[in-house]
N, C-alpha and C positions, 0 to 999 in steps of 0.2 A: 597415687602410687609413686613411689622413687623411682628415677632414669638411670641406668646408667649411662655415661658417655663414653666414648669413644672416640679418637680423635682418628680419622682415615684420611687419606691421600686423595682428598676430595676436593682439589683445589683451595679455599681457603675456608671451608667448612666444618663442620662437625655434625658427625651422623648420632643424634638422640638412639638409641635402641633400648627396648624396653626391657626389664627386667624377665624372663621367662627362659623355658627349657633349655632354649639353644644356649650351648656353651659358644665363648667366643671363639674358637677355631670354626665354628661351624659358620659363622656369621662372615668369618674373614673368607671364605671359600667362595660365599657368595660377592665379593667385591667386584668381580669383572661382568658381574651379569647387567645387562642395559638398562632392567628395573629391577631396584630393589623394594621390593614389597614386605615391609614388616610388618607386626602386628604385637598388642598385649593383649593384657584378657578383655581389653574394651573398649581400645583403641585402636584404627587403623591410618599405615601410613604409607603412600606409595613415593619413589623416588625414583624421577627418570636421571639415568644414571650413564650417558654420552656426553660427558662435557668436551670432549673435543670435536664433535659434528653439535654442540649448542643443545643437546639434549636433540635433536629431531628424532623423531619419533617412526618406525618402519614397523611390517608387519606384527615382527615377534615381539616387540613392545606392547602394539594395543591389546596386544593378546592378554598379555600378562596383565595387562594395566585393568583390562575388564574381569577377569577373572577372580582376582582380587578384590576388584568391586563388588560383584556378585558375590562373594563372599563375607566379605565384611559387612555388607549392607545387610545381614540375615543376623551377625552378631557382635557387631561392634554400636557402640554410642556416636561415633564420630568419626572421619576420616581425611587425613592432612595429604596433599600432593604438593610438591615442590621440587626442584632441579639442582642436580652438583653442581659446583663451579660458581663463580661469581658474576658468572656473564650472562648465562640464560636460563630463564623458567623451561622454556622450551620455542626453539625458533622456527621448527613448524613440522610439515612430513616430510621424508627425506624422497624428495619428489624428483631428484636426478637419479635414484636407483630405478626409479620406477620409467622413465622416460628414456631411460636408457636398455632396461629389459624389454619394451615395448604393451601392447596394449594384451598382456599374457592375463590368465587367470587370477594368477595369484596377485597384481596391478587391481585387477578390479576388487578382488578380494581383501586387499588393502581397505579399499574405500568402504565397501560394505561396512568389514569388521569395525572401523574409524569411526563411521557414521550411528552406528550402533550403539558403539561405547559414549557417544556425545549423548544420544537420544537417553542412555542408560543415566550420564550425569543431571538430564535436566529434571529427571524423576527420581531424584536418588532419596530414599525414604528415612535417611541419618543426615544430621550438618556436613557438609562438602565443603571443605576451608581449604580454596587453590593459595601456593604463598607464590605470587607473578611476580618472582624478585629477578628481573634483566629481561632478555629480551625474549618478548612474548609474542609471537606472531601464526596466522594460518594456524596449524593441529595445534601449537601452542594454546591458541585461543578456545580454539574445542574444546579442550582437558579443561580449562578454568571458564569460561563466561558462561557457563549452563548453570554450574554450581550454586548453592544459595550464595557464598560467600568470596569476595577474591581480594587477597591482601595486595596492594602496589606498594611498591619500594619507590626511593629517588634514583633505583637503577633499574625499573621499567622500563620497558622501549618496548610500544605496540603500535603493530601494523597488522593490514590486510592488504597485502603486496600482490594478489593475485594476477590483476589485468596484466601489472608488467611482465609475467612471465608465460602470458598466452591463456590463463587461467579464470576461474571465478570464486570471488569470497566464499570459501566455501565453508562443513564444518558448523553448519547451522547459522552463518553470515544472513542466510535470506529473512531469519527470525529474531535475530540481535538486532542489526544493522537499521533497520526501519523502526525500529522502538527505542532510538534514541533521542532527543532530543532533535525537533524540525527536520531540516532534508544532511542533519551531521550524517548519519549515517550512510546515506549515499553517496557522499562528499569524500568519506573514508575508505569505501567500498570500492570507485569507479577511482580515485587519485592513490592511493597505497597513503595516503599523509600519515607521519608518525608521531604518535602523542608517548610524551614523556612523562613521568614518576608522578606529582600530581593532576597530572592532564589526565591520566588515565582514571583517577576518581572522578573528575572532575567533568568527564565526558557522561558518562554514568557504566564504564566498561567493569570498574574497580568499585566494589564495594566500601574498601577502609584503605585509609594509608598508613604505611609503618616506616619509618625509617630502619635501613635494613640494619644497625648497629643492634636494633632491640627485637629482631626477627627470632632471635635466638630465645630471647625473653617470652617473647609469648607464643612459642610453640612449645616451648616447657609448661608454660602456665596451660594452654589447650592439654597438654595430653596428663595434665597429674587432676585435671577439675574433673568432680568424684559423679558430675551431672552435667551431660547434655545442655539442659539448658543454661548454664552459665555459659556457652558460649557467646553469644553478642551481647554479655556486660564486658565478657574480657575482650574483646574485638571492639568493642568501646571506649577498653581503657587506654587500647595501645591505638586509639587514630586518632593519628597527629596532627593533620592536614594544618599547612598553613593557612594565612588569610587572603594570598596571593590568588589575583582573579585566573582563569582559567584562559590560556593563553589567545583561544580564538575567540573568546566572546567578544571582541570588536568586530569581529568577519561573521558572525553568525545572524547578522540580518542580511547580508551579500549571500553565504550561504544557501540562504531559506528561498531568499529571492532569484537568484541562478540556478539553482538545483531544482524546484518545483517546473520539472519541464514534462513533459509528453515523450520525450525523446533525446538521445545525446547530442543531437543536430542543435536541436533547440536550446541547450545547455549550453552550449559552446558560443552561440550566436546570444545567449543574454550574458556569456562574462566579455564576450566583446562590446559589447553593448553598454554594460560596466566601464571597464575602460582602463580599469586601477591596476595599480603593480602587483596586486595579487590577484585578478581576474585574469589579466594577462600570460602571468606564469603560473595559472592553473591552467587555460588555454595552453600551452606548453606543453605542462604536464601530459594533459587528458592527450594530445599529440604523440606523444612516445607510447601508447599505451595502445594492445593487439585491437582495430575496431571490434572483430567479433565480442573479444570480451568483452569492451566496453557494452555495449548493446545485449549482450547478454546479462549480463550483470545488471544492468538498469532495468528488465522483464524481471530478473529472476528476485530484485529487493520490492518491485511495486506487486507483485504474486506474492511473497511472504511474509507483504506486513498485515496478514490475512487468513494464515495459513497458521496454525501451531508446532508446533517445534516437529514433532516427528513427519506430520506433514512437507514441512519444508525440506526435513533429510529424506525423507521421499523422492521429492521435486529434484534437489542436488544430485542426488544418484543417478537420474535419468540425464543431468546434466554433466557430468564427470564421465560417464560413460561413453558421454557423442565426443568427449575431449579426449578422451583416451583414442578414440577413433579415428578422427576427423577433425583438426582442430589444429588452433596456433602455439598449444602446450611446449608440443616438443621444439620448435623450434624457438620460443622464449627462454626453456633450460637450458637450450646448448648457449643462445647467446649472452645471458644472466649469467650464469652457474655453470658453464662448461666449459665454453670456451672466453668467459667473460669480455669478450668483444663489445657489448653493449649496444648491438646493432640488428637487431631481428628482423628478418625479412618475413612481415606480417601477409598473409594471404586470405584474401584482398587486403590491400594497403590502407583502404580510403573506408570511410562509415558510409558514404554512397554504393558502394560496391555491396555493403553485408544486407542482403536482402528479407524482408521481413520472412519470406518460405525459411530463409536460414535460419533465421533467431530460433524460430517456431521447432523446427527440428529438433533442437538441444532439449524440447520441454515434451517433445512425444511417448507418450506412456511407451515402459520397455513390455518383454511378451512375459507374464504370467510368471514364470519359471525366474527372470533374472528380475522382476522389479523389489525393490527394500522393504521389507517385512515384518512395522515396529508395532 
């Protein structure tokens, strides 16, 4: 079917809208809203629509974003999500509003509805085509790695930054994370390490890579193809990927061999053991980083590479809950993201101090009434 275009004050984009009822006043009315959600007679397409907080994602966004889903997945063929601006798909949930309102209903309500809307993508019964063009992180990675499909650009940038800021990969983390290639995933999970434009294929986060010059090219060609299944010939036609190896496959025997531990104790003690300029400032790294999380996050990836996806958002809920409560959260966002000091005073300081009663607490079924109900 014909697009029309429209050129909007979308940083350096242009919004495809499809040919149907809405007149363009009507279309332009909706420009300030945080998602815009369009749709043709067969096509749908969600657009997080915050380029100046990187698209992060808050309550009334997942809202809109699931609702939309549930809708189109009843009468559309296919469905594209992708972010204004040039900078980010989406850089995660805007987890300073929430750490700053404190651990309120509507905080938890967030995550519910959040975790929901991921369990919704990983069962989503039409093609799911995320376009993960800049920087993709936390909620970012929710809305895209469930999906069947997820385009990388060369202005990719994906992370799971959680530990630094008191937190845990969360967002269905405990179900990707362990089913990627050897102990990467936990390597990604427990250090925030960020993978770029074709690293993100290349890890297996990214389904296809595009150069973003021709992003425009085949989300035209996705929304005018008259059948569903043409989608992964055209997703075929636009992946580029070079021949270029995959930047850590020199580290991923170090990797497989430090990370296969019992414990973060143990982890720590074989990249010492290593010895190498990258064992060492990984040691570094895992040192800046809240011990509870670490330690939680190392339970919460060896529990869900065993668990299934809804499963796992289960597991997270009960986990996100004890961190809304009790936890290094808020004081990683004020020293991260608030008051950018970069200096957190972790409680307890030391992985000796986080006692295994701890860990265990964060994974204790909640009561009947608040546990997650997928």
């Amino acid at each position: 079917m014909p697009i029309q275009r429209i050129i909007y004050a979308l940083g350096q984009r242009t919004l495809p809208l499809f040919n149907n009822n809405n007149n363009t006043s009507q279309i332009l009315r909706k420009m300030s809203s945080s998602v815009l959600a369009t749709e043709s007679s067969t096509k749908g397409m969600i657009i997080l629509n915050r380029p100046k907080a990187l698209n992060a994602i808050n309550l009334e966004m997942v809202r809109k974003i699931y609702k939309h889903l549930k809708k189109c997945e009843k009468t559309k063929s296919l469905m594209i999500i992708k972010g204004t601006g040039d900078k980010a798909f989406c850089a995660g949930g805007d987890v300073r509003t929430i750490v700053e309102s404190g651990p309120t209903e509507e905080s938890k309500t967030f995550f519910r509805e959040e975790y929901t809307t991921n369990a919704l993508i990983g069962n989503y019964k039409i093609p799911y085509i995320a376009l993960i063009d800049g920087i993709t992180m936390g909620g970012g990675v929710g809305l895209s790695v469930h999906g069947k499909y997820r385009v990388a650009t060369e202005r990719t940038l994906f992370a799971m930054p959680e530990t630094a800021i008191g937190l845990f990969p969360d967002v269905g983390g405990s179900y990707f994370l362990p089913r990627l290639q050897g102990k990467l995933g936990l390597f990604l999970g427990l250090t925030g390490h960020r993978l770029k434009g074709e690293d993100v294929l290349k890890a297996g986060i990214a389904t296809h890579y595009c150069d973003s010059s021709k992003l425009s090219d085949l989300e035209t060609t996705l929304l005018n193809c008259p059948d569903a299944d043409e989608v992964p010939d055209i997703l075929n036609k636009f992946n580029k990927p070079s021949d270029k190896p995959f930047s850590l496959a020199p580290l991923l025997e170090k990797i497989n061999k430090c990370f296969d531990a019992e414990s973060i104790e143990e982890i720590i003690e074989n990249l010492k053991t290593d010895g190498s300029e990258w064992a060492l400032k990984t040691v570094e790294t895992l040192s800046k980083m809240s011990p509870t999380s670490l330690k939680v996050t190392h339970r919460q990836l060896e529990l869900g590479a065993k668990l299934s996806l809804p499963r796992c958002l289960n597991m997270e809920y009960r986990i996100v809950l004890r961190h809304l409560q009790n936890s290094d959260f808020k004081e990683g966002v004020r020293a991260m993201l608030i008051d950018k000091d970069q200096k957190p005073k972790w409680q307890p300081n030391t992985l000796e101090a986080v006692t295994e009663e701890r860990v265990q607490s964060f994974f204790a079924r909640l009561s009947d009434m608040e546990e997650l109900k997928l």
